[in-house]
VOBAMI-487842 format. One line per 10 residues: number of its first residue (from 1); their letters; for each residue x, y, z of N, C-alpha, C, O, CB. Coordinates in Angstrom, 2 decimals. Glycine has a CB too. Layout:
BEGIN
NUM	A	X,Y,Z,X,Y,Z,X,Y,Z,X,Y,Z,X,Y,Z  ...;
This chain:
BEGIN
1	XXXXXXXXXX	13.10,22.47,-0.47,13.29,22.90,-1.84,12.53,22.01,-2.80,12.03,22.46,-3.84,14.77,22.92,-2.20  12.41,20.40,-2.36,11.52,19.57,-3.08,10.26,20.32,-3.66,10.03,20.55,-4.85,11.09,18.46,-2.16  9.28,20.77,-2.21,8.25,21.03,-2.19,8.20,22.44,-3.60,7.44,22.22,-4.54,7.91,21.26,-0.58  8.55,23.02,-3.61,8.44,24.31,-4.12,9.09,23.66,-5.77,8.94,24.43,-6.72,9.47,25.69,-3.08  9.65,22.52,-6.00,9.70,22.61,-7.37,8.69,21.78,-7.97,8.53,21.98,-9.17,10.96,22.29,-7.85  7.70,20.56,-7.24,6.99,20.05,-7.33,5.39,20.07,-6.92,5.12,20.50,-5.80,7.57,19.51,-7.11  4.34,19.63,-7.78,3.16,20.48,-7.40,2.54,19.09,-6.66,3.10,18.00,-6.69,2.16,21.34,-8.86  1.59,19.30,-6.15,1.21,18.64,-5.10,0.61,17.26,-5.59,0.26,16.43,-4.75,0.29,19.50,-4.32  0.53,17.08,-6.52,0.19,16.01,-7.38,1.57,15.01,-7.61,1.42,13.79,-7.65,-0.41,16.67,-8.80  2.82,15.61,-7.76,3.48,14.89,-7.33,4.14,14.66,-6.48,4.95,13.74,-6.54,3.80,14.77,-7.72;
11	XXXXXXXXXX	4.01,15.40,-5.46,4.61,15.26,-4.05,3.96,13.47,-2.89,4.45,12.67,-2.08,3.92,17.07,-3.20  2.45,13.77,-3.69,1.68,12.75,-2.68,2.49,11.57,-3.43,2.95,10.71,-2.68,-0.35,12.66,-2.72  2.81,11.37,-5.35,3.01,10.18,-5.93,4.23,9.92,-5.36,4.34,8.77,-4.95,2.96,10.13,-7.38  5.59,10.97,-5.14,6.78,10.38,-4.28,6.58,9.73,-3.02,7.21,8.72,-2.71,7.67,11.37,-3.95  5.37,10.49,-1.95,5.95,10.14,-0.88,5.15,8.39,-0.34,5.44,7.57,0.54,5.71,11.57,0.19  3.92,8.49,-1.58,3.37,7.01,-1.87,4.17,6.04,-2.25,3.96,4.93,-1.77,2.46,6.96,-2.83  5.53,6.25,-3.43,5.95,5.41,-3.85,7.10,4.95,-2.98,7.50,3.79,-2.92,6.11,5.68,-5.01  7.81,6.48,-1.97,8.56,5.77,-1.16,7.97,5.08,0.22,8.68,4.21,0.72,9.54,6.62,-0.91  6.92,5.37,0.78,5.95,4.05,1.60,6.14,3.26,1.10,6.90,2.51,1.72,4.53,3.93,1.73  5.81,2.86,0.05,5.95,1.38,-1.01,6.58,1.27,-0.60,6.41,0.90,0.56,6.11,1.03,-2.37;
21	XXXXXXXXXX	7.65,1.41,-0.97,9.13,0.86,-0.87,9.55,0.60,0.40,10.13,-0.44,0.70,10.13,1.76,-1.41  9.27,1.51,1.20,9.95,1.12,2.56,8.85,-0.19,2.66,9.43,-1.23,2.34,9.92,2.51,4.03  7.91,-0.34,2.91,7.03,-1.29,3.57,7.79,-2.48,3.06,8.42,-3.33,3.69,5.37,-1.21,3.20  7.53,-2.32,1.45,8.21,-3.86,1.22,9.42,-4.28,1.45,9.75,-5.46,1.35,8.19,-4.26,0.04  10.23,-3.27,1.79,11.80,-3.70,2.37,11.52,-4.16,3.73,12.04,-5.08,4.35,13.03,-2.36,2.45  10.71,-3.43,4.04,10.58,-4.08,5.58,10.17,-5.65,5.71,10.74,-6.39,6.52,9.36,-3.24,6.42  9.28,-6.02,4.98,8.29,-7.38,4.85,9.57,-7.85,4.31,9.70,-9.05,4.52,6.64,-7.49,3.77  10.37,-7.42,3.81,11.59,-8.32,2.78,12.84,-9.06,3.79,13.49,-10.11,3.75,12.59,-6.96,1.51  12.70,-7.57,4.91,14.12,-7.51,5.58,13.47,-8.58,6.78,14.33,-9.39,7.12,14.81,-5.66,6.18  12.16,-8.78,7.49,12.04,-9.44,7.98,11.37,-10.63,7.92,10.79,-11.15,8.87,11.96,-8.97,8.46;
31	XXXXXXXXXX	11.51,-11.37,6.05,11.50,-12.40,6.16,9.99,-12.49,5.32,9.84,-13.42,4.53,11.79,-12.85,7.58  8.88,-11.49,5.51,7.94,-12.24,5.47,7.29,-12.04,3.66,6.18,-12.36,3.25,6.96,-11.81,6.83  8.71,-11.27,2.68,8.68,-11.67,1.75,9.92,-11.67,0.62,11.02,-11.13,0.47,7.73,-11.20,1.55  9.02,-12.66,-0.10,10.84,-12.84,-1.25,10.98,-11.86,-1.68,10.18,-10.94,-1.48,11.09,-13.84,-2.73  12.10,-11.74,-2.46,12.61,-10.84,-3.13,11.56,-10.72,-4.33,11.09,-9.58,-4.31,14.05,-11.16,-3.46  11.17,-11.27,-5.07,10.08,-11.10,-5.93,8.30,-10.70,-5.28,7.41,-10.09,-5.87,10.16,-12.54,-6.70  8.29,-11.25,-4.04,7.40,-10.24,-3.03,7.22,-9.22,-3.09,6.26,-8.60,-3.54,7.62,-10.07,-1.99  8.72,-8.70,-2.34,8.87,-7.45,-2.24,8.54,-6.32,-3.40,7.87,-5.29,-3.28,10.04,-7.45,-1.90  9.19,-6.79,-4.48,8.84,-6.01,-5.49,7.92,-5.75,-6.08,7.84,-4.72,-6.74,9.26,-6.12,-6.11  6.67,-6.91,-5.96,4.68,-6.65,-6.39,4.37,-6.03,-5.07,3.27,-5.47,-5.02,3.36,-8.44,-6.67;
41	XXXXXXXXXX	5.01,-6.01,-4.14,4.79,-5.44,-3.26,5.24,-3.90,-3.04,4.45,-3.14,-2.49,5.15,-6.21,-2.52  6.30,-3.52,-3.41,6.27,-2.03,-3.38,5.42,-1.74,-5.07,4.96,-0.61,-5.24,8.18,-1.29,-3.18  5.38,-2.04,-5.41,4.19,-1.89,-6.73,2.87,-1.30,-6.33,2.36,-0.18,-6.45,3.73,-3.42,-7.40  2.43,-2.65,-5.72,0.73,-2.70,-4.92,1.00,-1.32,-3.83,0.19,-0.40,-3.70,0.29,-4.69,-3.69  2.23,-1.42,-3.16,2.01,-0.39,-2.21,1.88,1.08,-2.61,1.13,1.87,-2.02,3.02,-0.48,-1.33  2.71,1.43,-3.72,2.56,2.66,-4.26,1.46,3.17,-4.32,0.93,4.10,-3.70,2.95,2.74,-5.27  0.92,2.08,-5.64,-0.38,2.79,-5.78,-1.49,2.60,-5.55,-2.40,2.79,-6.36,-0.60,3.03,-6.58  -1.66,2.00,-3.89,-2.57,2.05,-3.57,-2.48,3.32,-2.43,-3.57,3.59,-1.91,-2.92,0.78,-3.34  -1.46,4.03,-2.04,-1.36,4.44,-1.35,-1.55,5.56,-1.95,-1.90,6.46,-1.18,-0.61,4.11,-0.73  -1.39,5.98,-3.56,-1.29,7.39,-3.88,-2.90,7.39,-4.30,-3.44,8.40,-4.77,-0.01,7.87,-5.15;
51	XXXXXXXXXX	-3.68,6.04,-4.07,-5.01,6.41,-4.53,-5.89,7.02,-3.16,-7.11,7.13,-3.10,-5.74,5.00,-5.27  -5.49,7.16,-2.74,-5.93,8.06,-1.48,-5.68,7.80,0.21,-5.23,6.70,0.54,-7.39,8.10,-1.62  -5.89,8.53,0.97,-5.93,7.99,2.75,-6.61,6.50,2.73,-5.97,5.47,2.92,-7.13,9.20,3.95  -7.88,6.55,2.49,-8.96,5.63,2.86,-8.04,4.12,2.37,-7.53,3.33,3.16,-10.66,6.02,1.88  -8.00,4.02,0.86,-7.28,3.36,0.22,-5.81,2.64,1.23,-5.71,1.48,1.60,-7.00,4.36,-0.95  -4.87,3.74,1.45,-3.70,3.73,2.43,-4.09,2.83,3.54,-3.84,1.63,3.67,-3.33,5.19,3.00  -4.57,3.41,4.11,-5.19,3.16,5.12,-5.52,1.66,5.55,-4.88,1.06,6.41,-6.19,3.86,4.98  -6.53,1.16,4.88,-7.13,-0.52,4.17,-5.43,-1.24,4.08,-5.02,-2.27,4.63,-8.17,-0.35,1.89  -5.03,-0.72,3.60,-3.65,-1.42,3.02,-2.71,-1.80,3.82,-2.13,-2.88,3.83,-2.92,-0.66,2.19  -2.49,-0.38,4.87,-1.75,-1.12,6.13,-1.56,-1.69,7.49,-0.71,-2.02,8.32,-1.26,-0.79,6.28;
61	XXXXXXXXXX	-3.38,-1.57,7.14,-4.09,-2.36,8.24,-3.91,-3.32,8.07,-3.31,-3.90,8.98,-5.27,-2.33,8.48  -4.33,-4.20,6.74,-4.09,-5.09,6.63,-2.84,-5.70,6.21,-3.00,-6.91,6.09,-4.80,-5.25,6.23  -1.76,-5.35,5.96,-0.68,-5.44,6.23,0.36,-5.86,7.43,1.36,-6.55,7.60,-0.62,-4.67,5.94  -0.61,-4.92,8.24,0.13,-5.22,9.88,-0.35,-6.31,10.55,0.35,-7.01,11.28,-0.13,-4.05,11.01  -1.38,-6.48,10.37,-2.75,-7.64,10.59,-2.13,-8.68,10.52,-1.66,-9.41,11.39,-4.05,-7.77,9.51  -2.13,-8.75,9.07,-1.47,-10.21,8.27,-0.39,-10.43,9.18,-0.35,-11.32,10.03,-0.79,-10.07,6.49  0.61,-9.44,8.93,2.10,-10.00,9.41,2.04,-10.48,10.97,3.02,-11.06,11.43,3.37,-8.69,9.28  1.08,-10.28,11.65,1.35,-10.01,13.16,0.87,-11.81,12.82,1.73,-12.69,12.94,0.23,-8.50,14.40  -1.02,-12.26,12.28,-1.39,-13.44,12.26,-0.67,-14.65,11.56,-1.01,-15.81,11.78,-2.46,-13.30,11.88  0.54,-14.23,10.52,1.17,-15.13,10.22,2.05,-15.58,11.52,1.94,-16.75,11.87,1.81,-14.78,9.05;
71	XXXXXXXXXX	2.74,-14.88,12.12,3.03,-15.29,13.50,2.63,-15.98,14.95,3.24,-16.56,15.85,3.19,-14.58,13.72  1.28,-15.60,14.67,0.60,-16.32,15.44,1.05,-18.18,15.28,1.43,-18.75,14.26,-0.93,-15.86,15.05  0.86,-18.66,16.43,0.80,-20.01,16.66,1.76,-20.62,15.47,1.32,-21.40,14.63,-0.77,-20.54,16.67  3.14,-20.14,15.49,4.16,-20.42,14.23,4.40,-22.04,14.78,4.44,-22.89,13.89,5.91,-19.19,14.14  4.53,-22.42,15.89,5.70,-23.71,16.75,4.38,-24.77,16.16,4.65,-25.86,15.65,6.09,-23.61,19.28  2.85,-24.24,16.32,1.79,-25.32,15.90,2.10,-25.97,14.80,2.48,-27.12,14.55,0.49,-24.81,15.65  1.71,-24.41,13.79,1.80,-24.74,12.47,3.24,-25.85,11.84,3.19,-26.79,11.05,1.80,-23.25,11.83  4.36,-25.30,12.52,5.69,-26.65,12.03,5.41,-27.67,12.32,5.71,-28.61,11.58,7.12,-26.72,12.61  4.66,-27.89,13.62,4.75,-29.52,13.84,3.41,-30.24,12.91,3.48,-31.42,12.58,4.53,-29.93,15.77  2.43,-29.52,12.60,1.14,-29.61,11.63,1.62,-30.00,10.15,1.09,-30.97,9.60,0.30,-28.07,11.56;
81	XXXXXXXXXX	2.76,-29.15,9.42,2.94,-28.81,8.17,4.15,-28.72,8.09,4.58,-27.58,8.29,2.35,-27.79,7.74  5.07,-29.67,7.83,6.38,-30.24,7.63,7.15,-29.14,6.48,8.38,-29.08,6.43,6.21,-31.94,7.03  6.42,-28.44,5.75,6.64,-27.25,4.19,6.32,-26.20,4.88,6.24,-25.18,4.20,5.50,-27.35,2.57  6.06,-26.06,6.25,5.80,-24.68,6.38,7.08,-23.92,6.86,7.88,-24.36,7.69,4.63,-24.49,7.34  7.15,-22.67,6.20,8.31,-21.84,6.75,8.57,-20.62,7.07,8.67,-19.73,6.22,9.08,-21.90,6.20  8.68,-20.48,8.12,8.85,-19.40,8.99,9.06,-17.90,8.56,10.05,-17.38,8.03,9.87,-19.75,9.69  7.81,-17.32,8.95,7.85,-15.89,8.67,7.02,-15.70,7.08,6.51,-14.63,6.74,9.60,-15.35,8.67  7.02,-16.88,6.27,6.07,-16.59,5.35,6.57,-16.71,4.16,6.07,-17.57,3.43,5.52,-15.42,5.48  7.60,-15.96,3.70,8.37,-15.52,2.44,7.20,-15.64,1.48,7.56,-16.30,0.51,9.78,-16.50,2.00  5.89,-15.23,1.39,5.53,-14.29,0.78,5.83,-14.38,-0.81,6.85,-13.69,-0.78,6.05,-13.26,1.44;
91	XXXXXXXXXX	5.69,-14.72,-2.15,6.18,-14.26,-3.35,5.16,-13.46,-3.92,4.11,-13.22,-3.32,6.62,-15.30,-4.23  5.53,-12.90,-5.45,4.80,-12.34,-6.54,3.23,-12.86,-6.31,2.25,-12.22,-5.93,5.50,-12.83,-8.01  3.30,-13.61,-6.52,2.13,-14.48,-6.85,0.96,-14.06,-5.49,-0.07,-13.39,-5.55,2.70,-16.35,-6.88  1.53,-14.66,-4.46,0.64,-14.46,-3.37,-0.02,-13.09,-3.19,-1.22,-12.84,-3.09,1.34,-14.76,-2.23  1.23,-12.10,-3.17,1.17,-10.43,-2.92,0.00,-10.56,-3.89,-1.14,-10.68,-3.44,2.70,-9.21,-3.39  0.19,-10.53,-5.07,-0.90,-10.05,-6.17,-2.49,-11.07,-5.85,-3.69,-10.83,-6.00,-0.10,-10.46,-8.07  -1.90,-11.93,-5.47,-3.53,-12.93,-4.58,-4.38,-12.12,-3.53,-5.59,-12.20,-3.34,-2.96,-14.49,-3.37  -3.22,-11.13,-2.72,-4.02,-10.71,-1.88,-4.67,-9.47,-1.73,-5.74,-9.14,-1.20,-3.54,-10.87,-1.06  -3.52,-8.71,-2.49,-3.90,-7.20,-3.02,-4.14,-6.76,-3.99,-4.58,-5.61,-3.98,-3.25,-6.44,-2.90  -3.97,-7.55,-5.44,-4.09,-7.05,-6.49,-5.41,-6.39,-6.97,-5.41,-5.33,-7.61,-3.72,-7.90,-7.16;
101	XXXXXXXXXX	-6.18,-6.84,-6.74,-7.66,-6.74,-7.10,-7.74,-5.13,-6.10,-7.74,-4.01,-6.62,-8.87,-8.45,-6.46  -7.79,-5.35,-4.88,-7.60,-4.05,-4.09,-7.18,-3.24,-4.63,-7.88,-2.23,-4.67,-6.95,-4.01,-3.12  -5.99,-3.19,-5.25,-4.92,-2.57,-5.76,-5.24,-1.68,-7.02,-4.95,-0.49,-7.18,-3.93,-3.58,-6.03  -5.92,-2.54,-7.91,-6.34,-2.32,-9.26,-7.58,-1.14,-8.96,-7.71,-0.04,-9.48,-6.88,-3.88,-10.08  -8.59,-1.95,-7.72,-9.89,-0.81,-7.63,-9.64,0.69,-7.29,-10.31,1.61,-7.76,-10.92,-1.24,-6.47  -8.50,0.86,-6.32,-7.64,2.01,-5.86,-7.01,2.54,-6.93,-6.64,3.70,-6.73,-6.64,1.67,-4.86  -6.67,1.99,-8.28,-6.18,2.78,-9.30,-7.02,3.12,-9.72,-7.17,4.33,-9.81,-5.45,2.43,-10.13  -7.92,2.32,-10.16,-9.34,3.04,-10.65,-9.91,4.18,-10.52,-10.13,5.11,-11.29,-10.21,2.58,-10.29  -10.23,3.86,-8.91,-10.54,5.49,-8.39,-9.49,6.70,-8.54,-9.78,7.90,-8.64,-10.78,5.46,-6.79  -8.49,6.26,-8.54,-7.78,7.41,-8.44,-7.70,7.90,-9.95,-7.44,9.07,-10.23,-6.37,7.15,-7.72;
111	XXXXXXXXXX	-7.87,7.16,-10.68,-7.61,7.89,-12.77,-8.89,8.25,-12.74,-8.79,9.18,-13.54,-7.22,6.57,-14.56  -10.30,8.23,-12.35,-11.46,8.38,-12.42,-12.19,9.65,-11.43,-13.25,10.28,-11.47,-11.86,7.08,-12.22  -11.31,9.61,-10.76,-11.17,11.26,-9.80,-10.23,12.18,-10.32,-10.30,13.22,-9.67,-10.59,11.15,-8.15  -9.24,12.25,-11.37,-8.01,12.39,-11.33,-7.63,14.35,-10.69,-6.50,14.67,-10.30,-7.53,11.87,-13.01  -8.64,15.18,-10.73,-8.72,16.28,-9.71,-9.17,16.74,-8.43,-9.18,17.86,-7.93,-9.06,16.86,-10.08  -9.59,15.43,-7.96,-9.96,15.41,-6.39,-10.13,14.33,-6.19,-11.28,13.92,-6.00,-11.05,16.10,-5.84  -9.19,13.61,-6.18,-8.60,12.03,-5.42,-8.42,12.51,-4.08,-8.17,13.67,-3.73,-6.90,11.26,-6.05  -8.64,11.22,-3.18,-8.59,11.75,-1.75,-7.48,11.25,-1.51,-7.58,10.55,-0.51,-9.64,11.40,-0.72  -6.24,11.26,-2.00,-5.14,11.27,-1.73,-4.78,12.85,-1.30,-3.86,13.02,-0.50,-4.46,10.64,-2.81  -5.51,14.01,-1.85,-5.30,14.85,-1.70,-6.19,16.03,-0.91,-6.13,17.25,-1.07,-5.00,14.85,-2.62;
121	XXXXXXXXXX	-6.90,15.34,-0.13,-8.17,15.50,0.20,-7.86,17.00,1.20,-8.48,17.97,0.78,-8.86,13.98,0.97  -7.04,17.26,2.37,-6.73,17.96,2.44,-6.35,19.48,1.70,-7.07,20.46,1.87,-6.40,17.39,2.75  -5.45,19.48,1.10,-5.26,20.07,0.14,-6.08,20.95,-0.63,-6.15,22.18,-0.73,-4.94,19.39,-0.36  -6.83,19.77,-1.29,-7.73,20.63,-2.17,-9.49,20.28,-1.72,-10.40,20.01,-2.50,-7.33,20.17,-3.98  -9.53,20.36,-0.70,-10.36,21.04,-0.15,-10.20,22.70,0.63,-10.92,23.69,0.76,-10.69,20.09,0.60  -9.16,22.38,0.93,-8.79,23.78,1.44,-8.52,25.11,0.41,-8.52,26.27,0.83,-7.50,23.55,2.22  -8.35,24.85,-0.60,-8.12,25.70,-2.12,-9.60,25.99,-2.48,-10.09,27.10,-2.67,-7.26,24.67,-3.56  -10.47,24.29,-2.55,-11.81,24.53,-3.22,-12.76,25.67,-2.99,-13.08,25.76,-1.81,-12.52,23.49,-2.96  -13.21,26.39,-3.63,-13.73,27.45,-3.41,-15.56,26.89,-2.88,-16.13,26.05,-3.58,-13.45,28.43,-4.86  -16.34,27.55,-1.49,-17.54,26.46,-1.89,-18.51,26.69,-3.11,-18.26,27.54,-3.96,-18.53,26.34,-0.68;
131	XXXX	-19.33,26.11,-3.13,-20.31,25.86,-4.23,-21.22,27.53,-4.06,-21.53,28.06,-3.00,-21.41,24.15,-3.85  -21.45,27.98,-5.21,-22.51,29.46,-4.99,-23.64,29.13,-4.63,-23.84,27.92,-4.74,-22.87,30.41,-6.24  -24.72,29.90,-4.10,-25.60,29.27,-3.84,-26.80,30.25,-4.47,-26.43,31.33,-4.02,-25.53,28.89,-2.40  -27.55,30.42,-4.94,-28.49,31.15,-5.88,-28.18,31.61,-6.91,-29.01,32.19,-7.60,-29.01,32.05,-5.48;
């Protein structure tokens, strides 16, 4: 019933903003960000995700990336770095260090396409009528 009261323009912005959200609860729930993380973090995640696949895509690659290499060689890093702590916790600050700029170029594109963002690429290609030709 969602679908049919909402046009497809905002269907992609819900189901972007709830990715956001889940991702950063996830990074939250397991540690690898604060509570103030989390929240530039379902931010960054939204809308980079409603600025298209490609965009998406970049985002939770590197996302999964990160989280897997912060893990890497954790037992080294404690005995190396007496302040280091486990799993990351992540704040505001950092999130926006790492994605913001990303984040910002993905809005860009997406207000600068704003009728064929490849968030929707599907979609409205399949509607687009092709080009005439003579």
């Amino acid at each position: 019933w969602l679908r049919s009261m909402l046009g497809p323009h905002a269907q992609w912005a819900l189901g972007s903003s709830a990715l956001g959200v889940l991702l950063a609860w996830h990074g939250h729930r397991r540690k690898s960000l604060s509570a103030s993380g989390a929240a530039a973090a379902a931010v960054v995640g939204s809308l980079t995700m409603y600025a298209g696949l490609v965009f998406g895509t970049v985002l939770l690659t590197m996302y999964f990336l990160g989280s897997r290499a912060t893990r890497l060689g954790a037992e080294r890093k404690l005995r190396l770095d007496a302040s280091y702590k486990q799993g990351g916790q992540r704040s505001w600050a950092q999130v926006l260090c790492v994605s913001g700029i990303p984040a910002a170029i993905a809005s860009l594109h997406a207000a600068a396409n704003p009728n064929g963002f490849d968030g929707l690429w599907c979609v409205q290609r399949a509607t687009r009528a092709p080009p005439q030709v003579g």
